[in-house]
Structures are given as structure tokens and as C-alpha cells.
C-alpha positions in Angstrom: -87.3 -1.3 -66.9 -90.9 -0.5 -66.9 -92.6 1.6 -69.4 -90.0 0.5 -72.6 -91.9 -0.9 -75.7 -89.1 -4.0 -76.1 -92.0 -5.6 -77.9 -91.3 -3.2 -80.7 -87.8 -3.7 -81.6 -86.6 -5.3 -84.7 -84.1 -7.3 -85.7 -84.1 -6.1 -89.6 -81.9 -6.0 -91.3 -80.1 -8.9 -89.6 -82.4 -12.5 -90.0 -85.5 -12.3 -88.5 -87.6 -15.6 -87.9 -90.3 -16.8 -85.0 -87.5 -18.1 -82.8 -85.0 -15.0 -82.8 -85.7 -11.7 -80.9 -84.4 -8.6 -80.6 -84.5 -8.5 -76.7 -84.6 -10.9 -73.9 -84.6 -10.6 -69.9 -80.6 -10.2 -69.4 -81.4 -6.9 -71.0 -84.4 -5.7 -68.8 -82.6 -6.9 -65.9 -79.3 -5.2 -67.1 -81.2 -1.8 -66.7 -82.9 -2.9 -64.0 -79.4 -3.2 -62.3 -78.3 -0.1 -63.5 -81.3 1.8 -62.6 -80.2 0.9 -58.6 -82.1 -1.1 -55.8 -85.3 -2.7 -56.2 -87.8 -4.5 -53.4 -86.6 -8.2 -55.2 -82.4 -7.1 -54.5 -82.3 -4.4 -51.9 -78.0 -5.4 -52.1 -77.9 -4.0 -55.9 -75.8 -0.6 -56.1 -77.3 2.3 -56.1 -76.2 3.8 -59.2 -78.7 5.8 -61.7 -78.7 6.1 -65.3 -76.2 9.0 -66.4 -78.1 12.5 -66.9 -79.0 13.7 -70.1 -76.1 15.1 -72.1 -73.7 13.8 -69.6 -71.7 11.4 -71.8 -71.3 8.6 -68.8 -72.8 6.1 -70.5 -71.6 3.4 -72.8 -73.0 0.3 -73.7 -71.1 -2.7 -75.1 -72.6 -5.2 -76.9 -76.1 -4.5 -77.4 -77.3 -6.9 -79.9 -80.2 -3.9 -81.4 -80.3 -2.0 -79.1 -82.3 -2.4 -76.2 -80.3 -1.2 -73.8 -79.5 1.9 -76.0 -82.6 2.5 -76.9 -84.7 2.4 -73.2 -81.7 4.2 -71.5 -82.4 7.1 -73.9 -85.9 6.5 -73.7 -85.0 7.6 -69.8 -83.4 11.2 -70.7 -79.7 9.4 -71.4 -77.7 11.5 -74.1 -74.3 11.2 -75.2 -74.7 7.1 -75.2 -71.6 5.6 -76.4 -72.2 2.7 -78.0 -70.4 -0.2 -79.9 -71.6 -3.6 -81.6 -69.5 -6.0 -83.3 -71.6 -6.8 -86.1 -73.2 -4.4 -88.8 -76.4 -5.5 -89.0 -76.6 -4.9 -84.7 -75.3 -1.4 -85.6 -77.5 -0.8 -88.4 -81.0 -2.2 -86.3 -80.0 0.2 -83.5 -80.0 2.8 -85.8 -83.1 1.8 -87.6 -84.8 1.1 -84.3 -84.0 4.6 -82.9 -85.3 6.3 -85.8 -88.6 4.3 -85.6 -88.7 6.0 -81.7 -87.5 9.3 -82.6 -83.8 8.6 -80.4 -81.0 8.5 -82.9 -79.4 11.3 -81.6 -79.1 9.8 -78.4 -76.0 8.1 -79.4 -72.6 7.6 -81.2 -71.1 4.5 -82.6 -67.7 4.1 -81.9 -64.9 1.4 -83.0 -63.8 -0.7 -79.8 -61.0 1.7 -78.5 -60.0 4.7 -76.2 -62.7 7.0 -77.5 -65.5 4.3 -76.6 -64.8 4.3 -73.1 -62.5 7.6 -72.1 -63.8 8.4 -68.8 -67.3 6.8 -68.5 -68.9 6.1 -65.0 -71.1 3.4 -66.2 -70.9 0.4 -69.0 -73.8 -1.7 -69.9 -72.2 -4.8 -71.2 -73.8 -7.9 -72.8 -71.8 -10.6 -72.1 -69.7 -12.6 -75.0 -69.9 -15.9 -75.6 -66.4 -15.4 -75.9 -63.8 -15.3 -73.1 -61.1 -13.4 -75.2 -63.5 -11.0 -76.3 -64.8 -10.3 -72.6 -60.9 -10.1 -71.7 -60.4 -7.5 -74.7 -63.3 -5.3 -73.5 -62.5 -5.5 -69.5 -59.2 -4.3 -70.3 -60.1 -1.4 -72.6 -62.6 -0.3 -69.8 -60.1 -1.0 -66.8 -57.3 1.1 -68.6 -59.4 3.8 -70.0 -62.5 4.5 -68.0 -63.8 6.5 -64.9 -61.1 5.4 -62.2 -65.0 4.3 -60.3 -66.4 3.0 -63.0 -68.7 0.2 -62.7 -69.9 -2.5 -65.3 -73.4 -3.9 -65.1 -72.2 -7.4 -67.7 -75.0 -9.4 -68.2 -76.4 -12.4 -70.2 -78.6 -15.4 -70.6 -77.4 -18.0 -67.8 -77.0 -20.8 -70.0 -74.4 -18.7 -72.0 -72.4 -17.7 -68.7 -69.7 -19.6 -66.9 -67.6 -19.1 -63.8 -64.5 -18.5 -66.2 -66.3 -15.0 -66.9 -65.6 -14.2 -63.5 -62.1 -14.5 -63.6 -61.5 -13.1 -66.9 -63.7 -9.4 -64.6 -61.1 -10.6 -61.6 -58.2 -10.3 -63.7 -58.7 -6.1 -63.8 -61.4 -5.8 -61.4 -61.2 -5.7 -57.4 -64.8 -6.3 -57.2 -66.6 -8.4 -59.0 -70.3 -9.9 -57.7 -72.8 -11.8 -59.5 -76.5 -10.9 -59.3 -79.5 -13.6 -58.2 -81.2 -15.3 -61.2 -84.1 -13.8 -62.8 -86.1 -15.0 -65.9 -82.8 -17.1 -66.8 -80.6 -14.1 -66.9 -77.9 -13.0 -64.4 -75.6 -10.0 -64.0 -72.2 -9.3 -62.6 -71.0 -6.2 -61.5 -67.7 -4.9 -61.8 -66.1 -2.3 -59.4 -62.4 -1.2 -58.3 -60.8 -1.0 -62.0 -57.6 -2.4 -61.9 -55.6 0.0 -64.8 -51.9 -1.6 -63.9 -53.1 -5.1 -64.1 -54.7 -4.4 -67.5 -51.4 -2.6 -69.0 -49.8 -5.2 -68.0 -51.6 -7.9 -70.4 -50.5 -8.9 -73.7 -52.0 -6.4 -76.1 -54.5 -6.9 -78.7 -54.8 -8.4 -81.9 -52.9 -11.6 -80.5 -51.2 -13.2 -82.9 -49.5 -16.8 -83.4 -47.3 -18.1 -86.3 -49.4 -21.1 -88.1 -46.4 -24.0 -89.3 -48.3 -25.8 -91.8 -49.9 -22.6 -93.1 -46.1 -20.7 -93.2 -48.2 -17.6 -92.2 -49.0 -15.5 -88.7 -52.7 -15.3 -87.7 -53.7 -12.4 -85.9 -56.9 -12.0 -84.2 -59.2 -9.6 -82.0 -60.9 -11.5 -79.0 -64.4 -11.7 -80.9 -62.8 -13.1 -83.9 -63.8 -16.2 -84.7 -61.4 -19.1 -83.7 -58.9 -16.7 -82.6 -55.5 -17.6 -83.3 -55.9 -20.7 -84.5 -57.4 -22.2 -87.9 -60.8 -23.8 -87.9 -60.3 -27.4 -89.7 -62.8 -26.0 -91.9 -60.8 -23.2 -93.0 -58.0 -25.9 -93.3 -59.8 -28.5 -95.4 -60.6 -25.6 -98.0 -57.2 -24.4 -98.3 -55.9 -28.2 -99.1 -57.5 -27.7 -102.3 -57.9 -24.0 -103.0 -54.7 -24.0 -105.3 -57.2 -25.7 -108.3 -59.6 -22.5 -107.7 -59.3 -20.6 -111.2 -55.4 -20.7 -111.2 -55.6 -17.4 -113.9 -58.2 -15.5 -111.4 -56.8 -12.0 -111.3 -59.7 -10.7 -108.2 -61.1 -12.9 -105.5 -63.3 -12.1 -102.6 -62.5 -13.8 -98.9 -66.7 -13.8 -97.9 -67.0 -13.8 -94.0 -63.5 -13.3 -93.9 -62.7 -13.9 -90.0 -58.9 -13.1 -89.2 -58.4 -13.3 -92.7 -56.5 -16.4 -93.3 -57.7 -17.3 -96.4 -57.1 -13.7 -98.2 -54.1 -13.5 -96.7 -53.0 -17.5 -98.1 -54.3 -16.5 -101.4 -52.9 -13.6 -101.6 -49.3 -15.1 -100.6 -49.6 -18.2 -102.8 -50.7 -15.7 -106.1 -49.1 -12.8 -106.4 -50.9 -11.5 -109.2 -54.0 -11.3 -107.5 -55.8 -8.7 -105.6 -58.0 -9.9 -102.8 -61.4 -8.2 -101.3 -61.8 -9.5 -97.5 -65.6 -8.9 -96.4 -66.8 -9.6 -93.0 -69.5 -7.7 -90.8 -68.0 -8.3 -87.4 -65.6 -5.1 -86.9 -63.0 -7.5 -84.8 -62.9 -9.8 -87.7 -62.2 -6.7 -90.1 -59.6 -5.2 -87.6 -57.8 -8.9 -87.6 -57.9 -9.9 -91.5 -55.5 -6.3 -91.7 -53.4 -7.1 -88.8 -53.1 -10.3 -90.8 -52.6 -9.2 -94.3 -50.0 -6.5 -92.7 -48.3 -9.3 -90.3 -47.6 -11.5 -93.9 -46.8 -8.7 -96.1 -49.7 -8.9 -98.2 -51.7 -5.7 -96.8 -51.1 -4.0 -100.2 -53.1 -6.5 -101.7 -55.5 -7.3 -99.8 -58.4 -4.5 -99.2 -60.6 -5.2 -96.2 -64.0 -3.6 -95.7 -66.9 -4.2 -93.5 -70.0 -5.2 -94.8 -73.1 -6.8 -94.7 -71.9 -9.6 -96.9 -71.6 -8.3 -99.9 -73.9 -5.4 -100.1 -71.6 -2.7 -101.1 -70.2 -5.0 -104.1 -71.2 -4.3 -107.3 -72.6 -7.2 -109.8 -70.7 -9.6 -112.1 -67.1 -8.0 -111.0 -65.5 -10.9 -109.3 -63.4 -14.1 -111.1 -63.2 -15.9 -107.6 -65.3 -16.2 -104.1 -64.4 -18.1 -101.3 -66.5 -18.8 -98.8 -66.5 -20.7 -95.1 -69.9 -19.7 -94.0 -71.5 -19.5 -91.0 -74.3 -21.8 -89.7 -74.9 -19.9 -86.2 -76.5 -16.5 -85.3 -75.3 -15.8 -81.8 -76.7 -18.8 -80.0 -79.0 -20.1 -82.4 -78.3 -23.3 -85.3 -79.6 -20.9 -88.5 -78.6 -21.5 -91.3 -80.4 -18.2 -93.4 -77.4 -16.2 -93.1 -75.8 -19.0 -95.4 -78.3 -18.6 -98.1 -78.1 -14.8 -97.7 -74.1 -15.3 -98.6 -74.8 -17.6 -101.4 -77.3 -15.7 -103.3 -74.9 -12.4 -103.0 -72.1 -14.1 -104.4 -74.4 -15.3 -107.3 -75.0 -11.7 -107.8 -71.4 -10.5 -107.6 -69.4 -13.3 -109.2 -68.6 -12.2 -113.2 -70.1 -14.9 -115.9 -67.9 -18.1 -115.4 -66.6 -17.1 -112.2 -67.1 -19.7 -109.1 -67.8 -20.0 -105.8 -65.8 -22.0 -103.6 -67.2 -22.7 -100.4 -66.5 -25.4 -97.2 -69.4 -26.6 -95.4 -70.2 -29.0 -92.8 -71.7 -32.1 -95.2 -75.1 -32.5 -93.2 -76.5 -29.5 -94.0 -77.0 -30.7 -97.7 -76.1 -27.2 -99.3 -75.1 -28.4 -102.8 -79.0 -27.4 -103.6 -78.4 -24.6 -102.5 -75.5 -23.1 -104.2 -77.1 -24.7 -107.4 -80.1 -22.5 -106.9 -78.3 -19.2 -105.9 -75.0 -19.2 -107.9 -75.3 -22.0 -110.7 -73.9 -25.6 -111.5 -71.9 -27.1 -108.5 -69.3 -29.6 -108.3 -67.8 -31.4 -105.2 -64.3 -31.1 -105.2 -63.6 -32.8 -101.8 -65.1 -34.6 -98.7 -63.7 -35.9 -95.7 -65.7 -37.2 -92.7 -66.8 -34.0 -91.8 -66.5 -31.3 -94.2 -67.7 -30.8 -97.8 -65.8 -28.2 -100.4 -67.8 -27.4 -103.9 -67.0 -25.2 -106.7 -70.2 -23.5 -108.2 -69.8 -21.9 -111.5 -71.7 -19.0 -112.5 -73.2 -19.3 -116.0 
């Protein structure tokens, strides 16, 4: 879309670095698509942006909003948008008051309201199959009876499997030519029956060596399952400050390890903290699923930003070492040095990471002296004390 200052967008306050933008060319050619045929792909639908104030328009996925943002830069109104993570949601917002849009838009949790009755979704495709199969039913069930999807993405992010999971509700579904790397499919002739008739969401599956159901939103990490690094942790996490009375599950997922903790101590009350909005809607469906809900309290957050200093006895901690596509480990640190801040004199950090990434510095820097308290051939766990 010509004429749109993508240049401009930010990534703050999510990790910003040479080697991680805020746009890329499945989004121009997303609105490309959307804004209808063009002298390179005479086939492409005809199919303009909605009209100001008309409410048509959602968009799904938009990692800070450039899709949003040059849509309403165009004369859309009444965008509905959701992102998954926060810090998407909150550089949206602080990209749209740096170009005078924010009230262009609403932010909306992934449900009916997001997508009741729109003619046209913008979606960036996830990385995820269960996630994509989550949204294409939502949209299938709930939308414009002709509603079309424009989903888009880098092409060495996108398989045929994306395909079928559109085919599964969708009549139609064709995918664009390349350009710039990026590719689009478009989705037409919603299938509403074929949705309903999908196991709902969360999923959930009972874990036999935990004794506990995990219950997860298609963007939640791992799913149903239990990542082995999860697993490793909770071989040892009994030893973790047995007389800890509060404790903090850090990038809490589906909530497995608040919910485990919570089960195996009944006098303590757990915080679950995570800034994907699936992984907060599946750490309650799991606390509620094992009868711990009423003691474990999950919010979203940007790590730990809403928490206040020196208040919790206990932090555990799987982190990250990805944003979206990319090997980064920043968003590590960033954890590390909030739970220094929020951990009460003499409280710890426990955390599982994979051993190559030498953290032990690290947490030595940002939370105080560190211990190893178990390695296997892949995974290290440490303890780090807070003086």
C-alpha cells in the first residue's frame, strides 16, 4: 500500500534491536490484497477496504500494527483488532498515537465480539497450526456469512498444512503468487456447520505423570502437552523454599507449573503472569480444570510490570529464548532483572534453561547468588537467591 510510512513504526515497548522490525512485505502485500486487483495479479478479488465508520474490518494478528494502522490511514474506522501479546497491543497503541489514529480501533479478546458480522479479516498467519484452527473457526461461525480472509505471512513460515487447517471451514481457499518472500491465501465460502462441529476451545488432556489436566488455547505454547523443560523443573521444584507462602509462575503458558504448585502446597497462593492473552485464558482453564483456581490469580502482563518490589518469597521461571521467528534471548534478561526487582530479600528464583546459553551470569547479575540445582543433557535448573 503506497503512501503508508511503515518505516516509522516501532516496535517499543517489545525488544527492539537491528535485526527485528515492526513490518515486513506479508503485510504490504496483505493490504495490497485487500485493497483488490493490481496490474502484477489481475485474478485477486476485488474487494475494498471497509468505509469509514463501517465496522467491517477486523484484523488478527498484527504484530504492531501495520495493517491497523495504514488501513485507518485509508479512512477505515471501527477496526477490530486483536493481538496475542501485550507488548503488540501496547505498540499498536503507541504507534497510532504517534500518527494521530487511535480512535480508529478497538481491542478486543479473541471471541464473538471480535468478529460478529465482519466482511473482511486481515490475518497474519501463526506459526501455529492450532492457533490458525482456533481463529478460522471463530471467523467461520461468527462472521459475515461472505466474509473473506486475506491470511498472510512470510513464506518460509507457511506450509501446505495451513491450507487444510482454511479447508476445514472454508469452501474456497486460494493461495496468492510470491512476492518479496511473502504469500497470501484467501478464504471465501465460510463453512459455520463444519466449524460447530469441532471440538471446542481450550483443549484439554489429562497429564499421567503430572496427575493433573492441561488445558490450552491454540497459541499457547506447547499446547496440551508439557515441554521437557517444564518437566525437568518440576522434578526438582519440591526443594524450592518448602515454607514459601507466595510464588509467581513468570511466563506462565497453560499454567502447569502454578497449577502443580499450587496442588502440591496448599498453603500457598500463586501469581500466574504471562503477556500472551491465550496463555492467560489457558493457565485459568487450568487452575479451574484442577481445582486450584481459588488460589491461583492470573493476570496479563508485560512480565512483571504491574508487580510491586520485594513482595514475592518464590519465582519460577521457564523463559523464553525466541521472539516470533527470531533466536533472542533479551526477553530472558528482561524476565530476570524483573524478578530481581520483585522477589522479597532472601527470596529465589528458580528458573530452567537450555545449558548453552550460559545464563548462570546472568541471573547472578540481575537477581543475586546462583546455584545449579540440576543438569541433564539438555537442560539446566538454578536457584538464585536474592540478598
Amino acid at each position: 500500500m503506497s503512501g503508508f510510512a511503515f518505516e516509522e513504526l516501532r516496535r517499543w515497548p517489545d525488544v527492539e534491536a537491528p535485526n527485528l522490525f515492526a513490518s515486513d512485505a506479508a503485510d504490504r502485500l496483505l493490504l495490497d490484497t485487500a485493497a483488490g486487483p493490481t496490474a502484477d495479479e489481475p485474478t485477486t478479488a476485488a474487494l475494498a477496504l471497509p468505509t469509514p465508520a463501517d465496522g467491517g474490518l477486523v484484523v488478527i494478528g498484527d504484530s504492531y500494527g501495520a495493517l491497523t494502522l495504514a488501513a485507518a490511514a485509508q479512512g477505515a474506522r471501527g477496526i477490530r483488532v486483536h493481538q496475542d501479546a501485550l507488548t503488540g497491543s501496547r505498540a499498536l497503541a503507541a504507534n497510532a498515537v504517534a500518527l494521530g489514529l487511535e480512535t480508529a480501533f478497538v481491542d478486543l479478546p479473541l471471541d464473538t465480539s471480535l468478529v460478529a458480522g465482519a466482511r473482511l479479516v486481515l490475518l497474519r498467519l501463526p506459526r501455529s497450526l492450532d492457533a490458525l484452527a482456533e481463529v478460522a473457526a471463530l471467523i467461520a461461525r461468527h462472521a459475515h456469512p461472505e466474509v473473506t480472509v486475506f491470511a498472510g505471512g512470510m513464506v518460509k513460515h507457511l506450509t501446505p498444512a495451513m491450507n487444510d487447517v482454511l479447508g476445514q471451514v472454508f469452501g474456497s481457499v486460494r493461495a496468492s503468487l510470491a512476492r518479496q518472500k511473502a504469500r497470501v491465501l484467501t478464504a471465501t465460502d465460510a463453512l459455520p456447520d463444519a466449524a460447530a462441529a469441532l471440538e471446542p476451545w481450550p483443549r484439554r488432556t489429562f497429564d499421567d505423570d503430572l496427575g493433573l489436566w492441561v488445558c490450552a488455547h491454540g497459541a499457547a505454547f506447547a499446547g496440551t502437552t508439557v515441554d521437557i523443560g517444564t518437566r525437568f523443573l518440576l522434578t526438582v521444584l519440591d526443594q524450592a523454599i518448602p515454607d514459601a507462602r507466595t510464588g509467581i509462575d513468570l511466563g506462565c503458558g497453560t499454567g502447569v507449573i502454578a497449577s502443580t504448585m499450587a496442588m502440591r502446597r496448599p498453603g500457598i497462593r500463586m501469581l500466574a503472569t504471562d503477556q500472551s492473552a491465550a496463555a492467560v485464558a489457558s493457565t485459568r482453564a487450568t487452575a479451574d480444570a484442577n481445582g486450584v483456581g481459588d488460589r491461583v490469580t492470573v493476570v496479563r502482563d508485560d512480565a512483571l510490570a504491574s508487580q510491586p518490589d520485594g513482595t514475592a518469597d518464590l519465582i519460577v521461571l521457564n523463559p523464553p529464548f525466541h521472539i516470533g521467528a527470531a533466536v533472542h534471548t533479551n526477553i530472558a534478561h528482561r524476565m530476570f532483572a524483573d524478578a530481581g526487582r520483585v522477589l522479597a530479600p532472601g527470596g529465589e528464583l528458580w528458573t530452567v534453561w537450555n545449558s548453552h546459553l550460559g545464563y548462570r551470569s546472568a541471573l547472578e547479575r540481575a537477581v543475586g547468588p546462583t546455584r545449579q540445582i540440576a543438569r541433564n543433557a539438555k537442560f539446566t535448573v538454578t536457584a538464585s537467591r536474592r540478598p
